[in-house]
C-alpha positions as CSV (number, residue, x, y, z in Angstrom):
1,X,157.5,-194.8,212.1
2,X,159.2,-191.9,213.7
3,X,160.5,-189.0,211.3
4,X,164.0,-190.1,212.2
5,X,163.4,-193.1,209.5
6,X,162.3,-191.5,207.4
7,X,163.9,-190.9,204.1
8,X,166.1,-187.6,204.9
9,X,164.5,-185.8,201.8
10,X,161.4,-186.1,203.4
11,X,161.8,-185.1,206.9
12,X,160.8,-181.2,207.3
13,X,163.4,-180.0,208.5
14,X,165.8,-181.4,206.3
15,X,163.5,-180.7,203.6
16,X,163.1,-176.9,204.3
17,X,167.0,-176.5,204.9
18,X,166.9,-177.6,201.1
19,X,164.1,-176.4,199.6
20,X,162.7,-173.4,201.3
21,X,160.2,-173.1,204.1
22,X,157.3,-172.8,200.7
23,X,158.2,-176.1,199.5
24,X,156.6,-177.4,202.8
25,X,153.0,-177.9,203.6
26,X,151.2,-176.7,206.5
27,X,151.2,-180.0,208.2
28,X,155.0,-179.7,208.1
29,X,155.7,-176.2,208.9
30,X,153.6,-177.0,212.4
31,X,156.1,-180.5,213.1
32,X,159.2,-178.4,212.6
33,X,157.4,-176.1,215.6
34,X,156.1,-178.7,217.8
35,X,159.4,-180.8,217.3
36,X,158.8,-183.9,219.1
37,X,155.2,-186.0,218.2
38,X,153.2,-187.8,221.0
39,X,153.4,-192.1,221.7
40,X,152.2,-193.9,218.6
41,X,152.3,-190.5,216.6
42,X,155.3,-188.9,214.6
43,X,155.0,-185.0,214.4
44,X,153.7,-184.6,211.2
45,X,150.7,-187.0,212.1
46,X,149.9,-185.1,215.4
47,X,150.4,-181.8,212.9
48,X,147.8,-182.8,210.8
49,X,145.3,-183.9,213.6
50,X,145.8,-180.4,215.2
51,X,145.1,-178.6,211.9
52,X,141.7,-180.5,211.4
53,X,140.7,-180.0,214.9
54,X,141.5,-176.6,214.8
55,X,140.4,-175.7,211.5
56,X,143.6,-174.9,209.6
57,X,146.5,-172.9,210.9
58,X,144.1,-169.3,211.3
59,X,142.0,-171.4,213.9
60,X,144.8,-172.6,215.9
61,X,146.9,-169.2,215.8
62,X,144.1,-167.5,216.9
63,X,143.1,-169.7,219.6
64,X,143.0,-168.6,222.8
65,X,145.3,-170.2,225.9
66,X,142.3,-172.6,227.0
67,X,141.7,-173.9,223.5
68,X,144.8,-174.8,222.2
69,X,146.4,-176.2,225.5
70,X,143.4,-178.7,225.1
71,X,145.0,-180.5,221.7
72,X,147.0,-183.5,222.0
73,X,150.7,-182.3,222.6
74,X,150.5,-178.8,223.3
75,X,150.3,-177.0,226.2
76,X,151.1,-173.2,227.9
77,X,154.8,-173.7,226.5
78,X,153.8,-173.9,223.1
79,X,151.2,-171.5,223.5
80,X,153.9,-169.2,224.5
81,X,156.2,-170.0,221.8
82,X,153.5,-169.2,219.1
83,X,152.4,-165.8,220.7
84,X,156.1,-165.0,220.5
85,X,156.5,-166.4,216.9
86,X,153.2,-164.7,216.2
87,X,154.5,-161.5,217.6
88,X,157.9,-161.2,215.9
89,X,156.4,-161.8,212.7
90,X,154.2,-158.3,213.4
91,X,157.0,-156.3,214.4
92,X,159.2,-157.1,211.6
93,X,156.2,-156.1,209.2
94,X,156.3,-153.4,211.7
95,X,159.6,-152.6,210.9
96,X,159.4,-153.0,207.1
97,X,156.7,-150.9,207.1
98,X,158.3,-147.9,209.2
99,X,161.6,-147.8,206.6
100,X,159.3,-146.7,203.8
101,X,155.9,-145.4,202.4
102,X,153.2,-147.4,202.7
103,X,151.5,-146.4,199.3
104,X,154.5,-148.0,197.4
105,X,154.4,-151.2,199.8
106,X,150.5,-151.9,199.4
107,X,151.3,-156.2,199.4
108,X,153.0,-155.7,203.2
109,X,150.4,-153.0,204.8
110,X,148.1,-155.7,204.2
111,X,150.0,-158.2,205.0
112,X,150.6,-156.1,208.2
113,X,147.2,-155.1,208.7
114,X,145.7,-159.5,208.0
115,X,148.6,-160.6,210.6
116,X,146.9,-157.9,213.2
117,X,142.9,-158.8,212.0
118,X,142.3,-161.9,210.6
119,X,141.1,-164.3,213.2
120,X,139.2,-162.3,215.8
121,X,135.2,-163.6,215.8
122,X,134.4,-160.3,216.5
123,X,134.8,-156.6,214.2
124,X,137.7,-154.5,215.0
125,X,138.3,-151.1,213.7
126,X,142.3,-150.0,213.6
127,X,144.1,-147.3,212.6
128,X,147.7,-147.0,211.0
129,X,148.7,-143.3,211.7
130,X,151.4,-142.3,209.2
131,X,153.6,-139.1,209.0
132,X,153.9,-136.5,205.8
133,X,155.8,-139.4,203.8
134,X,153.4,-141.8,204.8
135,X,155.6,-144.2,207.0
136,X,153.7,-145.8,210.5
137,X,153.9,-144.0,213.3
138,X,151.5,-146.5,215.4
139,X,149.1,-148.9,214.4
140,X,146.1,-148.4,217.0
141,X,142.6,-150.9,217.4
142,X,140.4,-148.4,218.6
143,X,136.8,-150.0,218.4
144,X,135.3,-153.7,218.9
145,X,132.0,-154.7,218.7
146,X,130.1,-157.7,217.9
147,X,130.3,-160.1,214.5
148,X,127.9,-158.0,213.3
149,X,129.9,-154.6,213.4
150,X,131.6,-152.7,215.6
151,X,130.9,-149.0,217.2
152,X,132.9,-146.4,215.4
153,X,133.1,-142.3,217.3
154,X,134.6,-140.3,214.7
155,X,135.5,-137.6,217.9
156,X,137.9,-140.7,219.2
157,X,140.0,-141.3,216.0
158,X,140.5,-137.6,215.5
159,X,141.6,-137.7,218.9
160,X,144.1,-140.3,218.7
161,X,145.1,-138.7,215.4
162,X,146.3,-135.8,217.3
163,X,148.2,-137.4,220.0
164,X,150.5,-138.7,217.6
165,X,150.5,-136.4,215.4
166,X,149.5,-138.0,212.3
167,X,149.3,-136.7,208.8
168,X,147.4,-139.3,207.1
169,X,145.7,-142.4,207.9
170,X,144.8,-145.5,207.0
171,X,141.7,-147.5,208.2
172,X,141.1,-151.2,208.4
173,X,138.7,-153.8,209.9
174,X,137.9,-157.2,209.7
175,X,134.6,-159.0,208.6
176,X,134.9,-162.2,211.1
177,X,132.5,-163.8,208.2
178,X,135.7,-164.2,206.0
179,X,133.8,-162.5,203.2
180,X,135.8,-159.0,202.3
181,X,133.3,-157.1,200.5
182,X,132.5,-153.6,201.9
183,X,129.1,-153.0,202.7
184,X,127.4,-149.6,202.5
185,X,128.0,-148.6,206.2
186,X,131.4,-149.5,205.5
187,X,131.5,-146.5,203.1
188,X,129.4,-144.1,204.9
189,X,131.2,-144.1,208.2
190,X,134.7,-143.8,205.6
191,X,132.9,-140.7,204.3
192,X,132.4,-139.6,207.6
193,X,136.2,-139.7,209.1
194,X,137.2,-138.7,206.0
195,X,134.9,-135.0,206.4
196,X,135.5,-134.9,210.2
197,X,139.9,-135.7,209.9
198,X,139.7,-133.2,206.8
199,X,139.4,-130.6,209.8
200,X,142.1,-131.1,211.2
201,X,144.1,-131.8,208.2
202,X,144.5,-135.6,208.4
203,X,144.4,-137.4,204.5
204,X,142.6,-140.6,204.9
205,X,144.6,-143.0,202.4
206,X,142.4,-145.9,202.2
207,X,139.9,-148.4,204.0
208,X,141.4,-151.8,204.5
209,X,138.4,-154.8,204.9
210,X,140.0,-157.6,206.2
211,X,138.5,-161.6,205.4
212,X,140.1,-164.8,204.3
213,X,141.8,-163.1,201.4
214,X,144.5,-160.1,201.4
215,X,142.0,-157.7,202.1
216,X,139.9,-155.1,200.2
217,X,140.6,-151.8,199.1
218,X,138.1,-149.1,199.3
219,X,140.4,-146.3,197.6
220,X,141.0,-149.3,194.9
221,X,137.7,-149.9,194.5
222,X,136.9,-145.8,194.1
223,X,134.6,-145.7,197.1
224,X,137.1,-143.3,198.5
């Protein structure tokens, strides 16, 4: 049955127009964006095939162009439309980040920080550079390594803290397991930018681990 007959308090767009895009489930929230379904499949069906093939809405948002032009009823258009959707959603937490200080907006620095991190299936170490009252100046990935861990040269983060001028900084990377918790390298290398930056008078704010949750706070958890 196509999603035209259905009952009109069930179709997902209808439903979101009157409810609010949370009322909706996953599985509908992808419909509304793929629009049209494929012969002998409404929208929502193909939604939900695509999220079990791809593992949830973090696999298929972080697929690359190959991957997800091979499920049913996508292709390099869509792909395009979700980098863009993707995108826009990371500059307007861009955005709400750069209006005020990050200490007294914790919930969207993360939320910020998870849109940039989560999904990569390898580390990534980032910066967010902040002025004197702690608002972005540039968020920067500066190292990548391997799942196990990635490369980190104190000498190139004080460097990049320089060119734009930061006063403080925040760092953040993501453990490709999922599992948030810091481990003791984690720590030391912290302790380490945190001596080497102290030389040239850049505060080091916290260290943001990024998994399948909101992330992990080293300052929180008084390892800073």
């Amino acid at each position: 049955m196509a999603i035209t007959d259905w009952p009109e308090d069930e179709r997902p767009r209808e439903k979101l127009l009157k409810l609010g895009a949370t009322a909706l489930t996953d599985a509908e929230l992808l419909a509304i964006f793929l629009r049209t379904g494929i012969p002998g499949k409404s929208a929502v069906d193909l939604a939900r095939e695509l999220l079990t093939e791809f593992n949830g809405l973090i696999g298929l948002f972080s697929a690359n162009e190959h991957a997800f032009c091979q499920g049913k009823g996508l292709g390099a258009a869509k792909y395009a439309q979700l980098q863009a959707v993707l995108e826009m959603s990371r500059r307007y937490l861009r955005e709400e980040l750069g209006e005020r200080d990050v200490l007294t907006n914790a919930a969207a620095t993360r939320r910020y920080l998870k849109m940039h991190l989560r999904g990569y299936p390898y580390e990534v170490f980032a910066c967010l550079f902040l002025d004197t009252r702690h608002r972005v100046i540039e968020y920067n990935e500066l190292f990548r390594g391997s799942i196990d861990g990635a490369s980190v040269h104190p000498r190139e983060v004080i460097r990049a803290a320089m060119r734009c001028n930061a006063a403080a900084v925040i760092f953040a990377h993501n453990h490709p397991s999922g599992v948030a918790e810091p481990s003791n390298a984690d720590v030391q290398i912290t302790h380490q930018l945190k001596q080497a930056l102290s030389l040239v008078e850049v505060r080091v704010l916290d260290h943001i681990i990024i998994g399948e949750d909101d992330g992990t706070s080293l300052a929180e958890l008084g390892l800073i």
